[in-house]
GUSE-478669 format. One record per residue (C-alpha): residue number from 0; x negated, y negated, z. Coordinates in steps of 0.1 Angstrom, whole numbers, plus 5000, padded with zeros to 4 digits. Example, Ala and Ser with C-alpha at 12.3 -4.5 7.8 and 13.67 -1.06 7.14 Angstrom:
// residues 2
{0; {4877; 5045; 5078}}
{1; {4863; 5011; 5071}}
***
This chain:
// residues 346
{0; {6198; 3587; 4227}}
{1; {6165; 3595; 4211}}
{2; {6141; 3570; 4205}}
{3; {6120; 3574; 4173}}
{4; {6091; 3556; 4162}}
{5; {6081; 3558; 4123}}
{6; {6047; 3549; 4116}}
{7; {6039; 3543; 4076}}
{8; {6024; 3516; 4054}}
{9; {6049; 3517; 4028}}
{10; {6076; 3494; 4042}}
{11; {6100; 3502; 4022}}
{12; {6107; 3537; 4043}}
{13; {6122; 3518; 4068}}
{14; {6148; 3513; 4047}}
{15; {6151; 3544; 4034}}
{16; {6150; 3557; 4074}}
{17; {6181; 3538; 4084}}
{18; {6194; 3543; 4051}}
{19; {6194; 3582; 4056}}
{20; {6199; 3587; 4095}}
{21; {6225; 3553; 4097}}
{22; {6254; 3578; 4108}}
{23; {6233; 3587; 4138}}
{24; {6219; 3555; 4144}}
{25; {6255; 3538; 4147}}
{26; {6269; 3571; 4168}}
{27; {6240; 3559; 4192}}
{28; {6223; 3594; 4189}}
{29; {6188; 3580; 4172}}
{30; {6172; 3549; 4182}}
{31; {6145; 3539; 4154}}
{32; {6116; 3515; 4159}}
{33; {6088; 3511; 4129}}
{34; {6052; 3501; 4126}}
{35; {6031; 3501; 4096}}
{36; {5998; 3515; 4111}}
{37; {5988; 3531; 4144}}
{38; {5977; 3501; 4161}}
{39; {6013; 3484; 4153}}
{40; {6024; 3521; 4168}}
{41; {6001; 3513; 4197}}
{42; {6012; 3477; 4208}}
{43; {6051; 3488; 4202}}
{44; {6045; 3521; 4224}}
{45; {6031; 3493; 4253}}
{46; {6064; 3477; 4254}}
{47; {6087; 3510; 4246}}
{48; {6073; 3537; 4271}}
{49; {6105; 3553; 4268}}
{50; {6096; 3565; 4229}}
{51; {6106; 3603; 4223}}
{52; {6090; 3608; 4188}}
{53; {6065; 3595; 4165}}
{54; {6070; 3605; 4130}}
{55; {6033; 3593; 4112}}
{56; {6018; 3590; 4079}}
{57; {5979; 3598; 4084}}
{58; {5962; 3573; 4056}}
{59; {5970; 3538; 4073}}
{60; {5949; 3509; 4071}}
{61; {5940; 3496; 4107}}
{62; {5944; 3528; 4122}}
{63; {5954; 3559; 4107}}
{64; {5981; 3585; 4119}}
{65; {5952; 3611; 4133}}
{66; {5936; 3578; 4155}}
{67; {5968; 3574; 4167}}
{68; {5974; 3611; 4175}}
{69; {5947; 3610; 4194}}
{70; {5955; 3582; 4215}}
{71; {5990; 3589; 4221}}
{72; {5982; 3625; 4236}}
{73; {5959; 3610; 4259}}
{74; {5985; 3583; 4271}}
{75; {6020; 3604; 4275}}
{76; {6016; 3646; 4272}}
{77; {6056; 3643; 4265}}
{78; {6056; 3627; 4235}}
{79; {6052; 3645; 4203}}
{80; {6044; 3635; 4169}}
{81; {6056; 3649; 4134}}
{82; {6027; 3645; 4109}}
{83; {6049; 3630; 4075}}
{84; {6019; 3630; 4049}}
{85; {6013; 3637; 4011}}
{86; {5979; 3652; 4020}}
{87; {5991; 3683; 4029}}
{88; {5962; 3706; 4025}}
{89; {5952; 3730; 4052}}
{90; {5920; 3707; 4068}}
{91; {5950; 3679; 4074}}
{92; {5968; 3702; 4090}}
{93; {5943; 3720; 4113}}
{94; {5935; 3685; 4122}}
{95; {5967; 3675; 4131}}
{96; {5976; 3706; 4149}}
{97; {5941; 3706; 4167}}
{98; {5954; 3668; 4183}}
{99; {5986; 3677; 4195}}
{100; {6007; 3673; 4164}}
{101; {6038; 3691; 4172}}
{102; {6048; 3700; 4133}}
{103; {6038; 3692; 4099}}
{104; {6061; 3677; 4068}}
{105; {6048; 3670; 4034}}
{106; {6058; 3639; 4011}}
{107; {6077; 3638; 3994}}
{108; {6103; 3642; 4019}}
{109; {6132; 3664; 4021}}
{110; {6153; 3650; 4048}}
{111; {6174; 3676; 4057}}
{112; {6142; 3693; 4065}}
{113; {6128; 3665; 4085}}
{114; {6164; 3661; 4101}}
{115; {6159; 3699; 4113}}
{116; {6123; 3696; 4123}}
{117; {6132; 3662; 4144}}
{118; {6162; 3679; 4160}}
{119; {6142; 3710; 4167}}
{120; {6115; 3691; 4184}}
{121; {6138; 3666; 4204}}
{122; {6153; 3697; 4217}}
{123; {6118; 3711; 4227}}
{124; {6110; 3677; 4247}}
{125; {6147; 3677; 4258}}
{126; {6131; 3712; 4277}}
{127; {6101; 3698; 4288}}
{128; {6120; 3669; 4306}}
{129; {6146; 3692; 4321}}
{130; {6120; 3711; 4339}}
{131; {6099; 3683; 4350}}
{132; {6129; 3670; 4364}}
{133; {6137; 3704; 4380}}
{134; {6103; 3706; 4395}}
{135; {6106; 3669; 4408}}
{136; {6138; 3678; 4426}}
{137; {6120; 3709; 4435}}
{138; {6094; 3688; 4451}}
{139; {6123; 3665; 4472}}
{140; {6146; 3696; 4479}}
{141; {6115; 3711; 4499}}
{142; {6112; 3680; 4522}}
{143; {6147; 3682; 4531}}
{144; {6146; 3718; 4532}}
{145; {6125; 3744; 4552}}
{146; {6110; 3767; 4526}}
{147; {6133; 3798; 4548}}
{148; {6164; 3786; 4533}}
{149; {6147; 3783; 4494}}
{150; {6137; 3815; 4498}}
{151; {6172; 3825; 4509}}
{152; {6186; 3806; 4474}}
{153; {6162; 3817; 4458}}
{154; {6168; 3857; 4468}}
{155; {6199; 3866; 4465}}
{156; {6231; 3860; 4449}}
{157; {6240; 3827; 4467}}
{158; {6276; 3821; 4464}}
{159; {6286; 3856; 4475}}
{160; {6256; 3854; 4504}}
{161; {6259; 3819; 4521}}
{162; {6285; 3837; 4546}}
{163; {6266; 3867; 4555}}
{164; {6247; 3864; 4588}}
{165; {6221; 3886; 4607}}
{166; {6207; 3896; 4636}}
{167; {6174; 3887; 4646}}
{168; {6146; 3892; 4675}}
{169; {6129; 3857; 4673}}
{170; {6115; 3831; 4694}}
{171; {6124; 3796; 4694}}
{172; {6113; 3764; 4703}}
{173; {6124; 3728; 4712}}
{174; {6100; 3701; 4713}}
{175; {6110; 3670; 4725}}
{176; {6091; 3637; 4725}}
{177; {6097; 3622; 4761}}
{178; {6107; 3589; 4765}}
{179; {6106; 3581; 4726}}
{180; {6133; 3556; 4729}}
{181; {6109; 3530; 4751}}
{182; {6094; 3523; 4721}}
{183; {6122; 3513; 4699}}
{184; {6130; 3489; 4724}}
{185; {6096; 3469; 4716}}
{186; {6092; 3477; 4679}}
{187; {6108; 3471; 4644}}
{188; {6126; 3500; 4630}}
{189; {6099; 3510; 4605}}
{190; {6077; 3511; 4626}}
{191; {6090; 3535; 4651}}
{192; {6100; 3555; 4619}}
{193; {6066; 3558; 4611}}
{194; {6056; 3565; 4644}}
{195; {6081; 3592; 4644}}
{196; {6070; 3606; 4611}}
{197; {6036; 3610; 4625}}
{198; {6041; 3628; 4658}}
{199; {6064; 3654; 4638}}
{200; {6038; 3660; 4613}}
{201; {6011; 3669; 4642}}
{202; {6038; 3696; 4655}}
{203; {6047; 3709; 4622}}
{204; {6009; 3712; 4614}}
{205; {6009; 3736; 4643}}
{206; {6036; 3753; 4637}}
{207; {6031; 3765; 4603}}
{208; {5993; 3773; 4614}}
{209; {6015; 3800; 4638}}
{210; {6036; 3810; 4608}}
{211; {6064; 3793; 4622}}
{212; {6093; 3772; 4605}}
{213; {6108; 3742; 4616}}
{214; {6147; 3745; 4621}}
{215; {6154; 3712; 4619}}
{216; {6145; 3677; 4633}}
{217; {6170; 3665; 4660}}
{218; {6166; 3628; 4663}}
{219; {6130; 3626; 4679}}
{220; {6128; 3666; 4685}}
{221; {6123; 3697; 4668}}
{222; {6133; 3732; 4668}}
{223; {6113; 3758; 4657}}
{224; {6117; 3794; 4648}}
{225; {6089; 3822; 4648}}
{226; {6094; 3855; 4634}}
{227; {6075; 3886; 4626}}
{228; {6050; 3902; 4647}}
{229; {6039; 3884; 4682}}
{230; {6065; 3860; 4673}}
{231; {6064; 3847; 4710}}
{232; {6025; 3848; 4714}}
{233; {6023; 3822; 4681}}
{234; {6055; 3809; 4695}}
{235; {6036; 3800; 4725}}
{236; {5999; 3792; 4707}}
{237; {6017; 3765; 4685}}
{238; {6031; 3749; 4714}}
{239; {6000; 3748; 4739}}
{240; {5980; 3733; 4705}}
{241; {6008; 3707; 4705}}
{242; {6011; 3696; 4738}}
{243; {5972; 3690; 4742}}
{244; {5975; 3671; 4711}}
{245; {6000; 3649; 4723}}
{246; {5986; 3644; 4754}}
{247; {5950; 3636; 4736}}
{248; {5965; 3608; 4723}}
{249; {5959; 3574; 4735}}
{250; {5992; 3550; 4749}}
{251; {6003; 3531; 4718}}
{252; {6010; 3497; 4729}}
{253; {6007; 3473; 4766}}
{254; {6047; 3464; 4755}}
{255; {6063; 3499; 4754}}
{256; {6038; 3518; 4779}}
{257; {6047; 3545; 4756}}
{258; {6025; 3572; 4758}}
{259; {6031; 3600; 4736}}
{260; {6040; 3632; 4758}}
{261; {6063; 3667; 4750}}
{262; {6086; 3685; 4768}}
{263; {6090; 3723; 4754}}
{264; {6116; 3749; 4761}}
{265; {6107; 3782; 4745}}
{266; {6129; 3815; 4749}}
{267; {6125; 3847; 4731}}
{268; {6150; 3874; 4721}}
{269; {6182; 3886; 4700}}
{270; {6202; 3857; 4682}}
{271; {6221; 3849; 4648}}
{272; {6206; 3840; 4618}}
{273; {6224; 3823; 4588}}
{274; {6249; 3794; 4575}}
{275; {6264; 3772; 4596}}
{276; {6286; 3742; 4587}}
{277; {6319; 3730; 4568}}
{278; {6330; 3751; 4532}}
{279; {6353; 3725; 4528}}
{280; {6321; 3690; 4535}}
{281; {6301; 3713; 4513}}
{282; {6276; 3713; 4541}}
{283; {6258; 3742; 4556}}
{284; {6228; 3745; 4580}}
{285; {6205; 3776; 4579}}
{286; {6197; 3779; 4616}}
{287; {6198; 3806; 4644}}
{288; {6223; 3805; 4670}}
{289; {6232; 3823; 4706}}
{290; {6224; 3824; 4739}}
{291; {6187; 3827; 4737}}
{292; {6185; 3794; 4718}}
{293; {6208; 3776; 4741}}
{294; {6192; 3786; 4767}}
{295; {6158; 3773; 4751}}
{296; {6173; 3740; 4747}}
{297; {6181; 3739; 4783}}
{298; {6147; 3744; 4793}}
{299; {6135; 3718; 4775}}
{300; {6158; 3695; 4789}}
{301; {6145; 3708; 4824}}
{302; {6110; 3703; 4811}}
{303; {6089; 3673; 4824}}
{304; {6061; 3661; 4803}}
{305; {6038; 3677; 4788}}
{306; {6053; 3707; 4805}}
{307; {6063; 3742; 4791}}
{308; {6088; 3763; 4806}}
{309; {6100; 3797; 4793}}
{310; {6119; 3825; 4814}}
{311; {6104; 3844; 4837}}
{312; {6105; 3878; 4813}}
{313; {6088; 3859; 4782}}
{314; {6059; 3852; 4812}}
{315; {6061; 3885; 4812}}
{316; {6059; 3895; 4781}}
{317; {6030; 3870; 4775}}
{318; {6004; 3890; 4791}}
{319; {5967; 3886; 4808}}
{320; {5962; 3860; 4773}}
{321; {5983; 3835; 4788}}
{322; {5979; 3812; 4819}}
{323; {6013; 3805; 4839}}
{324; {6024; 3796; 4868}}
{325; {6060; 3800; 4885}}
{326; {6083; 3770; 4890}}
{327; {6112; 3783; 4910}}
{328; {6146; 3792; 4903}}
{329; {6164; 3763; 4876}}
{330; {6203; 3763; 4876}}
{331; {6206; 3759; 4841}}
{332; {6236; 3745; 4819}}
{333; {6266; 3770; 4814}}
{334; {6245; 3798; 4831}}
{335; {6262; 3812; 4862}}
{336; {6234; 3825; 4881}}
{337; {6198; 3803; 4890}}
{338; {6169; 3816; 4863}}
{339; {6136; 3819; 4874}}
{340; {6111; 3798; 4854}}
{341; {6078; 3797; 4845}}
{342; {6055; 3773; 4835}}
{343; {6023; 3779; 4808}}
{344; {5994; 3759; 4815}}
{345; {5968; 3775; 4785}}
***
C-alpha cells in the first residue's frame, strides 16, 4: 500500500481525491491522508512516518507547499513531493525543483495524468527502498560472512560454481582462547558473550592487518587463512601480535581467575579450497580442507598458553626474521609417525 498525503486549502479536493482514486483506495493499493496547509502536513507527517508521497498545492495559508518542501527534505530524503499548483510558471517550478520536488502538475488537474505521474514516482521510491534494503542486508550478510566468499558470489556464475573446488598453497591458523569456559561458570550469558565478542575482535584486527581472512569462529576459537605472497610470515606476524595482546591483558575477575591467554596451531602448505556442506539443508561453508589444516588444528590442541607451535619445516621456512625454539617430537592425532615441533617466541 502507498501512503499519500494531499496538502491543499480547498477542502473540497479531498473529496474529489477519494472520489477519483476510491477503486484503489478500497483494493488497499492507496492509502490517502489530507491537510489543508503545510503545518497540518507537518503535525500528520509526526504521527505517519511511514508517508510515501506528498501531493501539495504551494499558496497555503500557515505554511505554504514550498515551506513545507523544504522541511520535509530535510526530515526523510525518501519521501517525494508532487508540486499540484495553478501557478505554473517557470520561477514556481525552478523553485520547486531546486527543493527536492520530484515532478510538477498544473491545476486544473487531469487525473489520469496525475494517476501516471504518482504511479511513476511510487515506483521510483519503490527503487530507492529496494536498494536501501539491499544494502542493509548487504551490511548484515558481511558480518555473517567473510568478505572471501562475497567476492566468490559476487565473481562468478554461482549456481553452476558452488561445487567447483581448488587447490591452494596457504597457511592456516587456529586460535584458541584457553580456558574460556572458567568464566561462564561465574558470569551471566551476556556477559561472556560480550567478552567473547571482544577477544575475537582483537585477533581479527590482526589478522586482516596481515591480509588474512577469518574462516570461521568455532565456539571461542578461530581459524584463519592467509594467502598470497609470504602467506606464512603474515600468517605468523598476525599471531605473535595476537598472543602479546592477549597476554597484555589484565585477569578479568578474582571469581573466574580467568586470564585471557591463546593457544595457536599454525601449518603451512597444499589444501582444498571451496564449498562444503548439505545441497539438500541448503547450507554450505566456504572453507579449506586437508591434511595441512588438520594437522594445524592438532597443534593447537597440543599448544599450551600463549604458546605457538608450527612444524618443524614452516621453522624452517620462517627464516633468521623469526625466533623459535624446538619442542620435541608430538605424536599427533591420526598421524602415524611423531612430528617434530617448534615453538616461535617473536
Amino acid at each position: 500500500m502507498a501512503k499519500i498525503l494531499v496538502v491543499d486549502d480547498e477542502e473540497d479536493l479531498e473529496i474529489l481525491f477519494r472520489q477519483k482514486y476510491r477503486q484503489k483506495i478500497r483494493s488497499g493499493e492507496y492509502e490517502m491522508l489530507f491537510a489543508l496547509n503545510g503545518q497540518q502536513a507537518l503535525d500528520i507527517l509526526k504521527d505517519h512516518g511511514d508517508v510515501d508521497m506528498i501531493l501539495s498545492d504551494i499558496n497555503m495559508p500557515v505554511m505554504d507547499g514550498l515551506t513545507l518542501l523544504s522541511n520535509t527534505k530535510e526530515k526523510n530524503p525518501l519521501l517525494k513531493t508532487i508540486i499540484i499548483s495553478a501557478y505554473g510558471d517557470m520561477e514556481n517550478i525552478r523553485k520547486a525543483m531546486n527543493l527536492g520536488a520530484f515532478d510538477f502538475v498544473t491545476k486544473p488537474v487531469d487525473f489520469q495524468d496525475l494517476e501516471i505521474t504518482m504511479e511513476k514516482t511510487l515506483g521510483y521510491i519503490n527503487q530507492l527502498k529496494s536498494t536501501l534494503q539491499a544494502l542493509r542486508e548487504n551490511n548484515i550478510l558481511k558480518m555473517y560472512v567473510d568478505e572471501t566468499v562475497l567476492n566468490f558470489m559476487g565473481g562468478k556464475e554461482i549456481e553452476t560454481a558452488l561445487m567447483e573446488n581448488n587447490t591452494i598453497e596457504a597457511t592456516v591458523a587456529f586460535i584458541d582462547l584457553v580456558g574460556f569456559t572458567k568464566i561462564s561458570e561465574n558470569e551471566d550469558p551476556n556477559t561472556v558473550v560480550g567478552l567473547l565478542n571482544e577477544f575475537f575482535d582483537l585477533m581479527v584486527k590482526e589478522i586482516i592487518e596481515e591480509k588474512g581472512s577469518v574462516d570461521k569462529f568455532i565456539g571461542d576459537a578461530v581459524m584463519a587463512v592467509f594467502q598470497g605472497p609470504d602467506h606464512l610470515s603474515r600468517a605468523v606476524n598476525a599471531c605473535i601480535a595476537i598472543r602479546d595482546k592477549m597476554d597484555a591483558i589484565p585477569e578479568y575477575s578474582e571469581a573466574s581467575h580467568f586470564k585471557p591467554q591463546v593457544s595457536i596451531g599454525i601449518n603451512s602448505g597444499e589444501m582444498v579450497s571451496g564449498n562444503i556442506g548439505s545441497k539438500s539443508l541448503k547450507r554450505l561453508d566456504y572453507t579449506v580442507v586437508g591434511d595441512t589444516v588438520n594437522v594445524a588444528s592438532r597443534l593447537q590442541n597440543a599448544a599450551s598458553g600463549s604458546q605457538i607451535l608450527v612444524l618443524d619445516r614452516c621453522a624452517q621456512a620462517l627464516g633468521d626474521g623469526f625466533k623459535v625454539n624446538e619442542v620435541g617430537e608430538l605424536k599427533l592425532k591420526n598421524k602415524s609417525n611423531p612430528v617434530k615441533v617448534f615453538e616461535v617466541i617473536s
